[in-house]
C-alpha positions in Angstrom: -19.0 -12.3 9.5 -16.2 -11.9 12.5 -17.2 -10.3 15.7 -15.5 -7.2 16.8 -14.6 -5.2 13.7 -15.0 -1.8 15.2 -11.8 -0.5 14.6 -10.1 1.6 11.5 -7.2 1.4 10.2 -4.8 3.1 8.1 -2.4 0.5 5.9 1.2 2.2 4.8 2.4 0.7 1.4 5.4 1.5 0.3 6.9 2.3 -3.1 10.7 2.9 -3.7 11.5 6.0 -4.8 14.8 5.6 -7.1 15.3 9.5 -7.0 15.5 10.0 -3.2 16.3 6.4 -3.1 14.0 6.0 -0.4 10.4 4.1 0.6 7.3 6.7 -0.3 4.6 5.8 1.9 1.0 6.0 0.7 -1.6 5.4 3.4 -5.3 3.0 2.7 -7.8 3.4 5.6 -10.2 0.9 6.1 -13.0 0.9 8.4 -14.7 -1.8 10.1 -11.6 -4.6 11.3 -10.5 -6.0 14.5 -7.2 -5.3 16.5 -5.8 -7.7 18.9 -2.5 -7.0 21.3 -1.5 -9.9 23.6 2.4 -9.9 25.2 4.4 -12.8 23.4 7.5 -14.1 25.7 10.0 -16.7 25.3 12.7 -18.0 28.2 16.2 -17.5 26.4 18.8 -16.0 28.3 16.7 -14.2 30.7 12.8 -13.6 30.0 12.0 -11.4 26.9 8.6 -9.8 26.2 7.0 -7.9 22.6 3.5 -7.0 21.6 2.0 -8.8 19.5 -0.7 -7.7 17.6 -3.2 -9.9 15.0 -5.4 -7.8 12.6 -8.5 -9.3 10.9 -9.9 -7.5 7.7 -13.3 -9.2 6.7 -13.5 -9.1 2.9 -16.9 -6.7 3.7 -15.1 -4.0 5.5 -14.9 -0.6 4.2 -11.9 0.3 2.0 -12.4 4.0 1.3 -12.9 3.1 -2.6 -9.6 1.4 -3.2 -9.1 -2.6 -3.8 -7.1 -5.0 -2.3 -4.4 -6.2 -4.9 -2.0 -9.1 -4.7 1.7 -8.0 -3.0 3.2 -9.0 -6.8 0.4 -6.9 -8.8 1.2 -3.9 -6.6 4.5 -4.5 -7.3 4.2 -4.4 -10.9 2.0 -1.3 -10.7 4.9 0.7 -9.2 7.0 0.8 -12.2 4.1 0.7 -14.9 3.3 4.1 -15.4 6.6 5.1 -15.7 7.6 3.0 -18.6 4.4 3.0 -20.7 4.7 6.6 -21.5 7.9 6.8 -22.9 7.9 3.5 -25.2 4.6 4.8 -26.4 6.7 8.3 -27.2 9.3 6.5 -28.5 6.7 4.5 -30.9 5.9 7.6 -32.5 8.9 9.4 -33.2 10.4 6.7 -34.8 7.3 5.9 -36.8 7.0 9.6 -37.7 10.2 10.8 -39.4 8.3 13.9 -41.0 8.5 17.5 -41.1 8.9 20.0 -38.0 5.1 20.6 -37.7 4.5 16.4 -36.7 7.3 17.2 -33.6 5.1 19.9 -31.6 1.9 18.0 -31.6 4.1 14.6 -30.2 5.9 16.4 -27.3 2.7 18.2 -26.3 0.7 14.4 -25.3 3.8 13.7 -23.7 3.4 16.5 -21.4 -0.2 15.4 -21.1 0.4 11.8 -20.2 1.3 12.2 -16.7 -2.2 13.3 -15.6 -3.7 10.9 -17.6 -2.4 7.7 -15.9 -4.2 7.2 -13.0 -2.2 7.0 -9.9 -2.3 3.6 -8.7 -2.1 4.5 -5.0 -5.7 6.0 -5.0 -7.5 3.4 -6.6 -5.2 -0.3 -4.8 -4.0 -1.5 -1.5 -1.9 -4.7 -0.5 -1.0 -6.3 2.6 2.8 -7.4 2.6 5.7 -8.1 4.9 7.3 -4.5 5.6 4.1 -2.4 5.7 3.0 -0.4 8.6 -0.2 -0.5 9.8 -1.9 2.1 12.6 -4.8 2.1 14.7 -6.9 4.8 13.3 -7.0 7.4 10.4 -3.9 8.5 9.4 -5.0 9.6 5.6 -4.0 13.3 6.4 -0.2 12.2 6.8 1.7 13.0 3.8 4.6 10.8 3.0 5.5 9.6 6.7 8.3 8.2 8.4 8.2 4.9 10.4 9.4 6.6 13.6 7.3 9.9 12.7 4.3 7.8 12.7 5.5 5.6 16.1 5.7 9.0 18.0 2.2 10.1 16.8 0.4 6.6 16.8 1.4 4.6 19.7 -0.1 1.7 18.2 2.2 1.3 15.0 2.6 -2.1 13.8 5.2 -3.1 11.3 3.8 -6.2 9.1 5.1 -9.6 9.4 3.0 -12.2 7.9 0.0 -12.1 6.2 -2.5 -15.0 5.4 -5.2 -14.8 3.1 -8.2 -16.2 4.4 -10.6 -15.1 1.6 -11.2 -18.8 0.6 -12.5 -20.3 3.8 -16.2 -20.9 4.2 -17.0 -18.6 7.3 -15.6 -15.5 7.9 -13.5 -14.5 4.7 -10.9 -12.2 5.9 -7.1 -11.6 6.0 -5.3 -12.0 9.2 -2.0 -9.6 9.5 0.2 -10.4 12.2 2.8 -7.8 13.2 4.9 -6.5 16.1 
């Protein structure tokens, strides 16, 4: 168990939107990890400073209900239930080349199927390079922007490595560094 994992946490994945052609931001909070800020500076060309900040998630804290999910699975997810509908529609109006009365009772589970896949975002999180992470609960923000989010929550980290600690014998977590 790590020491220190008093803070929450809301986790911004991102999902391309090829419409808008833009990221759509879904948030995660999880309750129960520890946040870290300590000044990095380097000598090169004059001294230069940045924030950096190191995030533990124990494997016991509290996800709100969803599951953590590989970067790649969450990947996959995005475009899933957007193409299993329409080969299964496809499936049956080629399989069906019947009379007029088959066609109304195909189209109307067509209309149906988008409420019946589950939306991924409610039930999976990930942890990848790119994300944005804030200290605190930021659930009630529908479909941020980065800088919206920076002028409401000072403490806005953008993800840039992530190691997955889950396998070591003490203290399984996942360590997010980010600036």
């Amino acid at each position: 168990m790590l020491n220190l994992c008093d803070e929450t946490i809301t986790v911004f994945n991102a999902k391309y939107d090829a419409d808008t052609d833009k990221d759509i931001y879904y948030p995660s909070v999880i309750v129960g990890v520890s946040w870290f800020c300590e000044i990095a500076s380097t000598v090169d060309d004059g001294l230069k400073a940045a924030d950096k900040y190191t995030i533990r998630i124990p494997i016991d804290a509290d996800f709100c209900g969803k599951e953590y999910v590989d970067p790649l699975v969450w990947a996959s997810l995005q475009h899933a239930p957007a193409e299993t509908p329409d080969s299964e529609t496809d499936d049956l109006e080629t399989d069906d080349p019947e009379g007029e009365e088959d066609d109304p009772e195909e189209e109307a589970p067509a209309e149906e199927e988008p409420t019946q896949d589950p939306d991924f975002t409610e039930l999976f999180f990930t942890l990848q390079n790119g994300d944005i992470i804030v200290k605190g609960d930021a659930s009630g923000v529908a479909n941020p922007k980065p800088a919206e989010l920076q002028k409401s929550y000072p403490e806005m980290v953008t993800v840039l490595g992530v190691t997955d600690n889950r396998r070591a014998p003490n203290a399984k977590h996942w360590k997010v560094i980010g600036k």
